[in-house]
N, C-alpha and C positions, 0 to 999 in steps of 0.2 A: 357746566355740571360735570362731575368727575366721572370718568367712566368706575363699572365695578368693580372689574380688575383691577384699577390701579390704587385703592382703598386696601388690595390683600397685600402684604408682606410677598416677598419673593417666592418663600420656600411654603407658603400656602397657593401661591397663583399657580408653581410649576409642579406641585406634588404628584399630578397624575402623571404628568409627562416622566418625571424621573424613576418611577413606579414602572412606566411602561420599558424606560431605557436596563434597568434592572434585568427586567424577563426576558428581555431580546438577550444581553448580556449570558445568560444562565440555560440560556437555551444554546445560545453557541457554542457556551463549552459544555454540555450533553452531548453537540451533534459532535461536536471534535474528541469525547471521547471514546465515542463510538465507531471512528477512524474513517476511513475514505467514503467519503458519497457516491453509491454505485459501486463497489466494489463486489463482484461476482466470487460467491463460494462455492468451488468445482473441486476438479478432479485433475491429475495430469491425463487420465484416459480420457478424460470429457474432453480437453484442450489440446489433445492431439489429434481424436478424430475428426473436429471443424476447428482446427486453428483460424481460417479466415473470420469465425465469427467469434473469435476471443482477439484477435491483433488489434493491438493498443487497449486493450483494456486493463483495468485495475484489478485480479485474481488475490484469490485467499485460497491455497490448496494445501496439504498436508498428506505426509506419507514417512519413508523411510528413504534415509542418507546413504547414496553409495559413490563410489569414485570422488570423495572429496579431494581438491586440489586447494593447495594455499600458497600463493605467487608473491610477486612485488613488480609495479610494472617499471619498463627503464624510467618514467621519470621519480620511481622509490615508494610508489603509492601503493600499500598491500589490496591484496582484493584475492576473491575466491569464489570457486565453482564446486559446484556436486550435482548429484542426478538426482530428484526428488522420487521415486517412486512408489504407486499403489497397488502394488503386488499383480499388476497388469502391463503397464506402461510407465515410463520414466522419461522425467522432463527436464533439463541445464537450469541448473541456477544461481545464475553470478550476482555477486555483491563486493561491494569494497569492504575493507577492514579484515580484522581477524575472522572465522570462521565462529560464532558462538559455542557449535554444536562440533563433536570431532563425530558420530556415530550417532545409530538410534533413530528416534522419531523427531518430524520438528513438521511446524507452520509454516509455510511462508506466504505473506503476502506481498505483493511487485506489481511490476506491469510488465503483460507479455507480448514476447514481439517476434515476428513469422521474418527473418531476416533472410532474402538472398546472398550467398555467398558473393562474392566481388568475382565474376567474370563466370559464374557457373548457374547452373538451372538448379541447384540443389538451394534446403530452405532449414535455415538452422532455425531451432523452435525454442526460444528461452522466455526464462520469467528473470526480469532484473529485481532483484527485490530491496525493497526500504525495511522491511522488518522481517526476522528470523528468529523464531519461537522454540527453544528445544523443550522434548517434550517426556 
């Protein structure tokens, strides 16, 4: 005796599954456009007063550009820094490439990291960032 499933056609037997592979699909890219999972929205003040409880984490902060720098390292790879700040405190924010923003207001979201210097007690506070929002 035939089983019942194999009486349906393929694309009747597997309809709900590909139904379901659809929404898994559609929901990924929601959450992907909605950008980093866990990504904390602060402050450079927030993140300076407990840097230990922002190291390595994934930040979204926003303020105004000052001390913009635009380099190329010896092996020729552009990259660039400036100070984020929120009219309180200001926090280094290096990225590769061109600088987006020359002045003004911008976004950035990175991850930040409480670096010791190589051979001292002192504790550089940056945000690397993946995107830079001018605003």
């Amino acid at each position: 005796m035939a089983s019942r499933g194999a009486s349906q056609s393929f694309p009747q037997r597997h309809r709900g599954a590909c139904g379901l592979l659809i929404a898994i699909a559609a929901l990924g890219l929601l959450l992907a456009a909605a950008g980093p999972a866990g990504a904390l929205d602060t402050s450079p003040s927030a993140i300076l007063t407990n840097p230990d409880r922002f190291d390595g984490q994934i930040v979204t902060i926003s303020g105004t550009i000052t001390n913009l720098r635009e380099t190329v390292s010896r092996r020729g790879n552009p990259y660039y820094t400036f100070d984020l700040s929120d009219g309180k405190q200001a926090i280094r924010v290096f990225s590769f490439g061109k600088a987006p923003c020359r002045a003004g207001t911008a976004a950035v979201e990175g991850t930040f990291e409480r670096v010791k210097q190589a051979g001292r007690y002192t504790f550089s506070n940056e945000v690397t960032a993946t995107q830079v929002t001018c605003r």
